[in-house]
C-alpha positions in Angstrom: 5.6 -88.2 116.1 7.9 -85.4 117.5 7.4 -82.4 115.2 11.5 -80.3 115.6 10.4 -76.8 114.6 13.2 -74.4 114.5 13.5 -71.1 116.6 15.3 -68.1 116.1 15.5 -64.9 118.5 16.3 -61.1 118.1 16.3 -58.1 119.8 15.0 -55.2 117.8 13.8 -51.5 118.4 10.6 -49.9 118.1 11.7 -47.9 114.7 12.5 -52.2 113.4 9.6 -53.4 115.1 6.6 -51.1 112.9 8.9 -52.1 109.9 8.4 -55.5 110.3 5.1 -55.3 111.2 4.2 -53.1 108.3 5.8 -55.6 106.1 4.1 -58.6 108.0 0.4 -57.6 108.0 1.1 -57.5 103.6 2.1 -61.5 103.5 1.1 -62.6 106.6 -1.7 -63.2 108.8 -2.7 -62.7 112.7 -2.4 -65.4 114.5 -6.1 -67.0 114.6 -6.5 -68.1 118.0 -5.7 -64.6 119.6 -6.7 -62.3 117.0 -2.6 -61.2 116.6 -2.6 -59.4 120.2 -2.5 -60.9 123.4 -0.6 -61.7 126.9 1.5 -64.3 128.2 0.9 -65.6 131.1 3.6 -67.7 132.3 4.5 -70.4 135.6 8.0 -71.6 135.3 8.9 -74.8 136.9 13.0 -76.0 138.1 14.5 -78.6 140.2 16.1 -78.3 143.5 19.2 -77.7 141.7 17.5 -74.9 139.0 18.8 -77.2 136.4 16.8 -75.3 133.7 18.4 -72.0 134.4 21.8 -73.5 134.8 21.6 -75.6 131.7 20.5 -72.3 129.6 23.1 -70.1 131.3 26.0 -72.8 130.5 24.5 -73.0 126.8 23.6 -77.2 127.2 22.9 -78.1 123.4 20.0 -80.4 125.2 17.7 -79.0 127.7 14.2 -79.3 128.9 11.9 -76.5 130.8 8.7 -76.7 132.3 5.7 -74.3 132.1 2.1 -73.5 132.8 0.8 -70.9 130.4 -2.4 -69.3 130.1 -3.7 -66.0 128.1 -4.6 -62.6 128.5 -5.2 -63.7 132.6 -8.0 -66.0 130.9 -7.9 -69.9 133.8 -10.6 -71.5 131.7 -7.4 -72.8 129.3 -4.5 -73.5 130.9 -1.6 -76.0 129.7 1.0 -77.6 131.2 4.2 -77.2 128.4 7.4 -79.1 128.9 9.9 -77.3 125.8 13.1 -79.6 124.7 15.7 -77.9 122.7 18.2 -79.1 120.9 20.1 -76.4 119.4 18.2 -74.0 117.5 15.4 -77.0 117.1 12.6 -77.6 119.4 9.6 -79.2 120.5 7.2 -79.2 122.9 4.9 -81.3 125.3 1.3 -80.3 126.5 -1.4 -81.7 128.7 -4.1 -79.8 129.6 -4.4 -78.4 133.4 -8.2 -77.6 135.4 -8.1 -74.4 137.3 -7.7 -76.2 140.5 -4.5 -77.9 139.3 -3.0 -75.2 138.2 -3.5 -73.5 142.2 -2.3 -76.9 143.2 1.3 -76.6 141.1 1.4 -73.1 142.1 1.3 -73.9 146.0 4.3 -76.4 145.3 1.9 -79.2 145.2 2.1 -82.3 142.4 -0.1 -84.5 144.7 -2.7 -84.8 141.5 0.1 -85.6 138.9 0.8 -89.6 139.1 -1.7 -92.0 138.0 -3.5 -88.6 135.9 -2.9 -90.7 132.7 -1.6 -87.9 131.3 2.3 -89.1 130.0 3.7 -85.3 130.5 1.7 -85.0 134.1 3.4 -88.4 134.7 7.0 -87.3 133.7 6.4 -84.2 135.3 5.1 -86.0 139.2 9.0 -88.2 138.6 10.9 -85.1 138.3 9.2 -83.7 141.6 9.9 -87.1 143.1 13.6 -87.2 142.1 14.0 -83.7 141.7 12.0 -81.7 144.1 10.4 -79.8 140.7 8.8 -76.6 142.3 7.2 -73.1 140.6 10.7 -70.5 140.4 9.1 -67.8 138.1 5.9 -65.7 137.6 5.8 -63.2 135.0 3.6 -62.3 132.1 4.2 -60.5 128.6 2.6 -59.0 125.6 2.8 -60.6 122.8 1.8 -59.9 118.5 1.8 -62.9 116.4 1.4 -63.8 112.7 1.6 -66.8 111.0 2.4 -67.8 107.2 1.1 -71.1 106.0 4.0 -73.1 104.0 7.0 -73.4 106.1 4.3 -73.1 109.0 6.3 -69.8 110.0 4.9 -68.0 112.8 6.7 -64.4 114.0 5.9 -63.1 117.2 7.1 -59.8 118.9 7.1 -59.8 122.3 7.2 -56.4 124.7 6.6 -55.6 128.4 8.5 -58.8 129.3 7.7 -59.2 133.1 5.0 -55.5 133.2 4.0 -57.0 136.1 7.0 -57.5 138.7 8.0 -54.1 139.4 11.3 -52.6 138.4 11.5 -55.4 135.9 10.3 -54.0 132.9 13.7 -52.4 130.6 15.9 -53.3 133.4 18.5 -54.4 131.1 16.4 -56.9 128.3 19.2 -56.3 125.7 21.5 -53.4 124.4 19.8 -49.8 125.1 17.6 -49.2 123.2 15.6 -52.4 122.8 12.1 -52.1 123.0 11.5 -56.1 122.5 12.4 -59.7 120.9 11.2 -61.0 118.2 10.8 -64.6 117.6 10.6 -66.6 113.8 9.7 -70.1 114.2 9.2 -72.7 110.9 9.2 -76.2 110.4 11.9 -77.6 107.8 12.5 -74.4 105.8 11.9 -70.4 106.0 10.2 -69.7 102.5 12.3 -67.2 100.4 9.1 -64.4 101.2 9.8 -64.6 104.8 13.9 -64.0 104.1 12.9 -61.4 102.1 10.2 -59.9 105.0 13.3 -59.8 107.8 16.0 -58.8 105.1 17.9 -55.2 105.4 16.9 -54.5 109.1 18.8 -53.9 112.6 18.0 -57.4 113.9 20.1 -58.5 116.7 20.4 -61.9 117.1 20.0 -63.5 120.9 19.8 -66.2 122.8 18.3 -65.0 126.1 15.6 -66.6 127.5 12.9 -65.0 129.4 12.7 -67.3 131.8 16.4 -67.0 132.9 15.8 -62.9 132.8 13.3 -63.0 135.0 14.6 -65.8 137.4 18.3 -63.2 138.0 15.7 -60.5 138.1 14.1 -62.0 141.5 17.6 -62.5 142.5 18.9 -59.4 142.4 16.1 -58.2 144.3 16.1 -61.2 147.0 19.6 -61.8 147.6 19.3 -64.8 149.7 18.6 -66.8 146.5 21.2 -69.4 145.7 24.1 -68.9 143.0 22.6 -71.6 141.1 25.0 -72.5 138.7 27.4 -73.5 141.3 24.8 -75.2 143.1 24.1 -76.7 140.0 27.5 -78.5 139.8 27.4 -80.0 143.1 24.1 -81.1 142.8 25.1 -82.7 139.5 28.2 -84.5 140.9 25.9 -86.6 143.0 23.7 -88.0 140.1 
């Protein structure tokens, strides 16, 4: 069964982000599995028509975006994601990847994909078919998270978006000033604690999406990219 989680996004300063933090390490704790601090490692996957990107950038209520994800540079865990949104709710889709499919993905190549038994490697080998699905984005990021047990709430704070493509890092990732995004994510309700925990601070509220920052980053920097979102339409009309 499809567990909707819903997902909220700020921007927030360094001054708001040691607040919060403060206030979180009282009620909350570090995330288990990382030990609160880790990085991101991310592989961002689009169609021939970037439908991903365009979808975010028009504000689609519905979208879906593919990923490999990994952490702190660690291949012996890697996992193929496919997130759907719809609206502020989401979900998401895993299957687990070997170090040697994940090279293959990267190099553009789904060869492995149909007949894997896996029902996210097999919707993801008929969006290459139909779509030419390809890798568009490469970035990492740091992230800090803590959970809270009802509600299932998990907070993260995310900095160094994209440390590691150069003359990425503050390029323009929100108003001046912002030092990162922080992220609250809980399953039907936020318990009164956690309103309390984000209440009186400079949060600015967002919907950017790292993937689409990075993919106008790359380009800016390599012109010869398509304007997608006008691709987008044509590609769109012939569906």
């Amino acid at each position: 069964m499809r567990q909707y989680r819903n997902e909220k996004k700020y921007f927030l300063n360094s001054h708001t982000a040691a607040i919060l933090k403060g206030r979180a390490a009282c009620v909350m704790q570090p995330d288990a599995h990382s030990g609160g601090l880790y990085t991101v490692n991310n592989l961002y996957l689009d169609d021939y028509c970037d439908t991903a990107y365009a979808e975010k950038y028009r504000g689609s209520a519905h979208r879906e975006k593919f990923r490999v994800r990994y952490y702190n540079g660690d291949l012996s865990f890697i996992r193929l994601e496919c997130k759907v949104k719809d609206g502020l709710l989401s979900y998401k889709e895993s299957a687990k990847l070997t170090e040697e499919q994940y090279e293959m993905i990267r190099a553009g190549d789904f060869s492995f994909a149909p007949g894997s038994g896996s029902p996210l490697l097999e919707k993801l080998a008929v969006r290459h078919r139909l779509r030419g699905m390809r890798p568009t984005a490469e970035y990492s990021y740091i992230r800090e998270a803590y959970v809270y047990g009802p509600g299932n709430v998990r907070i993260t704070f995310d900095s160094d978006i994209g440390h590691d493509l150069p003359g990425l890092v503050n390029d323009r990732c929100g108003p001046p000033g912002i030092g990162g995004m922080l992220e609250v994510k809980y399953d039907s309700f936020l318990p009164e604690v956690m309103v309390m925990l984000l209440s009186g601070l400079p949060l600015v509220w967002t919907e950017m999406s790292k993937y689409c920052y990075v993919y106008e980053h790359e380009r800016r920097v390599r012109p010869n990219v398509r304007q997608t979102v006008g691709y987008d339409h044509r590609c769109a009309a012939s569906r």
